[in-house]
Structures are given as C-alpha cells and as structure tokens.
C-alpha positions as CSV (number, residue, x, y, z in Angstrom):
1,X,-145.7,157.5,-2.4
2,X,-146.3,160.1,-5.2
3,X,-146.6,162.8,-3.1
4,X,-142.9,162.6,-0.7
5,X,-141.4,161.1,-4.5
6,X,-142.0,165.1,-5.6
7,X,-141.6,166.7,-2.5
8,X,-137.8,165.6,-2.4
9,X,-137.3,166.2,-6.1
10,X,-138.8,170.0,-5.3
11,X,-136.1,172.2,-7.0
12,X,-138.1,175.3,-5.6
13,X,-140.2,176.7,-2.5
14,X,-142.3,174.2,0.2
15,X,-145.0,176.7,1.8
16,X,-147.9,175.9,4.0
17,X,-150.6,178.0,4.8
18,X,-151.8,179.9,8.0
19,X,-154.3,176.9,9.1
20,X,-154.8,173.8,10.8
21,X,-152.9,171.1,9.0
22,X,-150.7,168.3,8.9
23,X,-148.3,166.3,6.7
24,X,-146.6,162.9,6.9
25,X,-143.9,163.1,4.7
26,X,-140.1,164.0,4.5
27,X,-139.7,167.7,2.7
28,X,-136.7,168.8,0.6
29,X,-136.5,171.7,-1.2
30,X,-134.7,175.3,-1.5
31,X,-136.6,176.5,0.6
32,X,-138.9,176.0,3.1
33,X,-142.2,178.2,5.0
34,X,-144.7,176.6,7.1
35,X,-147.3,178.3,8.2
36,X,-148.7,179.4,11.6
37,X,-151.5,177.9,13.4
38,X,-150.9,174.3,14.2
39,X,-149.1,173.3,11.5
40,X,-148.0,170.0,12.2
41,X,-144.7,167.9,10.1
42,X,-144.0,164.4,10.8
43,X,-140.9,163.7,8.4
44,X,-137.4,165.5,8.1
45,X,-137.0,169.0,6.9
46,X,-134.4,169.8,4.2
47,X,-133.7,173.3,2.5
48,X,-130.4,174.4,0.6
49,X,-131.2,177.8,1.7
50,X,-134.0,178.4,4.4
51,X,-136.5,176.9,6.9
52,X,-139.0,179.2,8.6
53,X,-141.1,177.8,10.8
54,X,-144.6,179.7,12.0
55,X,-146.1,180.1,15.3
56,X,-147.3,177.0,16.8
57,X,-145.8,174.6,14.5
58,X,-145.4,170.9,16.3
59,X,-142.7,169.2,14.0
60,X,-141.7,165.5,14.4
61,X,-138.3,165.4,12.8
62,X,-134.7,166.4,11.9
63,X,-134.3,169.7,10.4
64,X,-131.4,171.1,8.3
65,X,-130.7,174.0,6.2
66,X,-128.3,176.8,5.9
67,X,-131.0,179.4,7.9
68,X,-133.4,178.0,10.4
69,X,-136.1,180.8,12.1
70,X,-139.2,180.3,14.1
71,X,-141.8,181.8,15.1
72,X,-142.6,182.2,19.1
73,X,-143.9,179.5,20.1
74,X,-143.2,175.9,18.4
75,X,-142.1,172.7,19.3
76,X,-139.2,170.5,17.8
77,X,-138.8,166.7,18.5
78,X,-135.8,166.6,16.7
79,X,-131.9,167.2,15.2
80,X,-131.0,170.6,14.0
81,X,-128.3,171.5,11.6
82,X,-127.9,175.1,10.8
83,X,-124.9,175.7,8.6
84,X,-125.1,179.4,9.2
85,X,-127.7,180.3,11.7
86,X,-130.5,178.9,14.4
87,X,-132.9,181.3,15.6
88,X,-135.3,180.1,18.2
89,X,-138.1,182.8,19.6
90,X,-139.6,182.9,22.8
91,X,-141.5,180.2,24.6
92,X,-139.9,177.3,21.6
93,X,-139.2,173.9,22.7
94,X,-136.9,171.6,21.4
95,X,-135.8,168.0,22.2
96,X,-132.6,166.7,20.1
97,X,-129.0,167.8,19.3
98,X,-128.8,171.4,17.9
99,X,-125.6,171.5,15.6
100,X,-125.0,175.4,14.4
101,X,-121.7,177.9,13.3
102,X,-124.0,180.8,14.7
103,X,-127.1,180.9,17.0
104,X,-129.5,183.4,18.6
105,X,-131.7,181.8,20.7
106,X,-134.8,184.4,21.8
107,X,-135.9,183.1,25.1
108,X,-136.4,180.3,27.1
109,X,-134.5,176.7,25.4
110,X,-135.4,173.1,26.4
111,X,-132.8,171.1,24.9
112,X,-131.0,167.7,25.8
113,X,-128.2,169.0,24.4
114,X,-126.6,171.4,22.0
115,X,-123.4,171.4,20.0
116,X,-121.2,174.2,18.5
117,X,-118.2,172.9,15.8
C-alpha cells in the first residue's frame, strides 16, 4: 500500500528505534538503521550506501547495500549482497547465500553457503 509505495521512493535515511517492533514491508533507501531490541523486518532491505542492523534484529529477507554491519546477536533468513563489505558480530545467524568483495565475520557463522566474486 501507501506505506511500502514511500518507503521505496525514500531518497533519504530508514531508522527504527530501540524497541519492540515490526514491519511488513520491503525498505529502500540511502541508508538504512534498525534498531535494537527485537526489531523484526519481513520484506527486502535496500540501501545505496549502508545497512546497520541492531542487536536482536530477526529479519525475513534479502539484504543489499554497499556496507552491511550488525550488531551481536541477529538473525538473517535471507540473501546478502555487500558491494564493499559484510560484517557479522558474534553469536549472528544467517540462512541464504552471502555475496561480498570484502568480509569480516566476528564470530560464530551459520550459513548454507557463502560466495566471494
């Protein structure tokens, strides 16, 4: 509807704050924050620049941006594309295809399977 019609037309910054919440909706922007605390995303991620992603975040989709971070821990059920880095903390999950140039991964990674270029 409305709301995922002006969240991909977002020329500017997506943030979320530190509490309990969740959104069903593809996100496109320049950039993208999500808060900490059980943030929850069901929809793709899309930034030109950057994706950080807080502590606890539960995200239902692919993700792609030049920068992706996280926060320790979070959980991913889905593609990553990182067009200049990946940067999974300690104690993050994530199930899909991880497609990067550069990547420091902080601790402990669940993944099916991950691909350099």
């Amino acid at each position: 509807g409305e709301v995922l019609a002006s969240l991909r037309e977002a020329l500017g910054s997506f943030s979320m704050g530190d509490q309990k919440q969740t959104v069903s909706a593809d996100i496109s922007a320049n950039a993208i924050d999500l808060g900490s605390n059980q943030v929850s995303i069901n929809g793709n991620l899309s930034a030109r620049t950057a994706i950080a992603i807080g502590s606890y975040a539960n995200i239902k989709g692919d993700i792609s941006a030049a920068v992706v971070t996280t926060a320790s821990p979070v959980t991913i059920s889905g593609d990553i594309k990182a067009t200049q880095s990946f940067t999974l903390a300690s104690g993050g999950e994530v199930s899909g295809n991880v497609v990067l140039l550069d990547a420091y991964l902080g601790g402990p990674l669940e993944t099916e399977r991950a691909t350099m270029p």
